[in-house]
C-alpha positions as CSV (number, residue, x, y, z in Angstrom):
1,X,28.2,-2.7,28.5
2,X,27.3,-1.1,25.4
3,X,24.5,-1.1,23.5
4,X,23.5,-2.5,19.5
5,X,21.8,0.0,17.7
6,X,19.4,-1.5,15.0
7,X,18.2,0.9,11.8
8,X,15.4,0.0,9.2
9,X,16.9,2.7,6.4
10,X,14.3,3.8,4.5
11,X,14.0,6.9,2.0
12,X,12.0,9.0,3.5
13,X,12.3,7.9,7.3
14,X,14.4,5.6,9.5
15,X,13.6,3.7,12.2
16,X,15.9,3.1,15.6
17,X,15.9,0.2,17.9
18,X,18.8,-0.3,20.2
19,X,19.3,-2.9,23.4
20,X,19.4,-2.0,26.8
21,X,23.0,-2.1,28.2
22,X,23.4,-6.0,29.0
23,X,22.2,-6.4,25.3
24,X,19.5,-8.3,26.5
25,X,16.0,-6.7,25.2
26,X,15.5,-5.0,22.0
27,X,13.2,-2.0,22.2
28,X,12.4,0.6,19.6
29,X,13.6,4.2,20.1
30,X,12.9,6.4,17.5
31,X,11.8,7.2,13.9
32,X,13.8,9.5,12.1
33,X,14.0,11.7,9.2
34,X,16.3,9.9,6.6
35,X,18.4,13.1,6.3
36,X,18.5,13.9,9.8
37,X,19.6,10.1,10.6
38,X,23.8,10.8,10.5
39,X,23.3,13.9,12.8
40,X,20.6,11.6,15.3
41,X,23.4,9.4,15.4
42,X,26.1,11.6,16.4
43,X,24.1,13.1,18.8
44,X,22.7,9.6,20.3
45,X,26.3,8.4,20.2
46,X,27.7,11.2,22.3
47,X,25.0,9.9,25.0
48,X,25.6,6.2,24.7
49,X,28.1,3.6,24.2
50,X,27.0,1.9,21.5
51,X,29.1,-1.7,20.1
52,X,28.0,-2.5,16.5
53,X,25.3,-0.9,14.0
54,X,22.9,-3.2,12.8
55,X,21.4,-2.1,9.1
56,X,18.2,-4.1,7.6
57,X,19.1,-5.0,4.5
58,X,16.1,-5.3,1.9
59,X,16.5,-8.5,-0.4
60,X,13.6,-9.8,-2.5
61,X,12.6,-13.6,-1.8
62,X,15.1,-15.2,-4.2
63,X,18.1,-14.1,-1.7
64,X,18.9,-10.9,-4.7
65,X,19.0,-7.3,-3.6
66,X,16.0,-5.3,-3.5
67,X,15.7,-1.7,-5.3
68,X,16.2,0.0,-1.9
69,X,19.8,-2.1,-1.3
70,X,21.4,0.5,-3.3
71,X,20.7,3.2,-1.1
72,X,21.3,0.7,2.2
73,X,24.6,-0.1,0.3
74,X,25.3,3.8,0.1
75,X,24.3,4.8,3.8
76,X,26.3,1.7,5.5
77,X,29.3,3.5,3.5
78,X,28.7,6.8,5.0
79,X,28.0,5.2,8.3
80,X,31.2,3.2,8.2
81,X,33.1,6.7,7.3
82,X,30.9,8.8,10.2
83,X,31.6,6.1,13.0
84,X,35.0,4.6,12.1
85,X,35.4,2.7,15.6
86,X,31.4,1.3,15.6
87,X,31.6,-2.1,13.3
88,X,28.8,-2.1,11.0
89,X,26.6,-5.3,9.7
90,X,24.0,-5.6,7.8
91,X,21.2,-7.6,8.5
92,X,18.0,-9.3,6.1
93,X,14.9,-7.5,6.8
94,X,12.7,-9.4,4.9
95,X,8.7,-9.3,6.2
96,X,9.7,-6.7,8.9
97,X,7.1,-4.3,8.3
98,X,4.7,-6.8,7.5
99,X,5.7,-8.6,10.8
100,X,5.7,-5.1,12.7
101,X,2.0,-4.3,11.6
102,X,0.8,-7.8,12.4
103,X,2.5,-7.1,15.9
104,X,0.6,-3.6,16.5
105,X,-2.8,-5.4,15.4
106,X,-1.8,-8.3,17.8
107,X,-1.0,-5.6,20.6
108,X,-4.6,-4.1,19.8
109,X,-2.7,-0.7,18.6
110,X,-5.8,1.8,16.9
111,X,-5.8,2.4,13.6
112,X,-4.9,5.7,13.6
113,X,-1.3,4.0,15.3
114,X,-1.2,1.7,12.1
115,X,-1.4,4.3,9.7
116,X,1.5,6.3,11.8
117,X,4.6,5.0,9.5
118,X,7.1,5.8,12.1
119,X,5.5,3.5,13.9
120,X,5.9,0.7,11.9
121,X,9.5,1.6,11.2
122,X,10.6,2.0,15.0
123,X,8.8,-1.4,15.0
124,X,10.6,-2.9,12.1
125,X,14.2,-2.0,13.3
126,X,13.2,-4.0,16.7
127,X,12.3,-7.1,14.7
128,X,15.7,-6.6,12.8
129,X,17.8,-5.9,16.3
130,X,16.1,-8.9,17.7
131,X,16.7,-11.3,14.9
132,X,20.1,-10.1,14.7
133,X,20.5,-11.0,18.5
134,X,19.2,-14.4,18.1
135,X,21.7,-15.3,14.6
136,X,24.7,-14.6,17.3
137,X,23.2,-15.9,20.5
């Protein structure tokens, strides 16, 4: 079976979370340089069968985009172009990296982990995969 492959876009880095192959568990897998993130995926791609990108889409409390949607809007257009067969959805990421850093403090991750943003990141697109598995489970 193939695999969903969560990303938490962000402008300087990305962060990758994808499910095993019976799309059961969500685990992280990488953090990315944003400009590196088309050629990652083309590469990661080549390697695995994967059925639908899931994109974190920022919006502020009151439902409206955030100032980062823009750029999500923009990627999910070039991803839709790069990977013409992969369906693409966007997901809300609201809290996720406030979620992901109470989940490394919870784990009893160092501080020195914390303050490791690609950590957080690879965190955040795990909360996003998993939420997304639960809206369509």
């Amino acid at each position: 079976m193939p695999r969903l492959l969560a990303i938490d876009y962000g402008a300087k880095r990305s962060g990758i979370a994808v499910t095993d192959p019976l799309q059961i568990i969500a685990t992280a897998l990488e953090a990315v340089r944003t400009h590196d993130l088309l050629d990652f995926l083309k590469k990661y791609t080549s390697q695995e069968d994967v059925k639908t990108f899931i994109i974190g889409m920022p919006k502020r409390m009151d439902n409206t985009a955030s100032e980062n949607a823009d750029r999500v809007i923009a990627f999910v257009k070039q991803l839709k172009k790069a990977f013409p067969e992969i369906p693409v959805h966007t997901h809300d990421e609201r809290f996720t990296s406030s979620i992901a850093l109470q989940s490394m403090i919870a784990a009893g991750s160092k501080k020195s982990d914390r303050r490791e943003k690609g950590n957080i990141d690879k965190i955040s697109a795990t909360i996003i995969l998993q939420s997304y598995m639960e809206s369509i489970g």
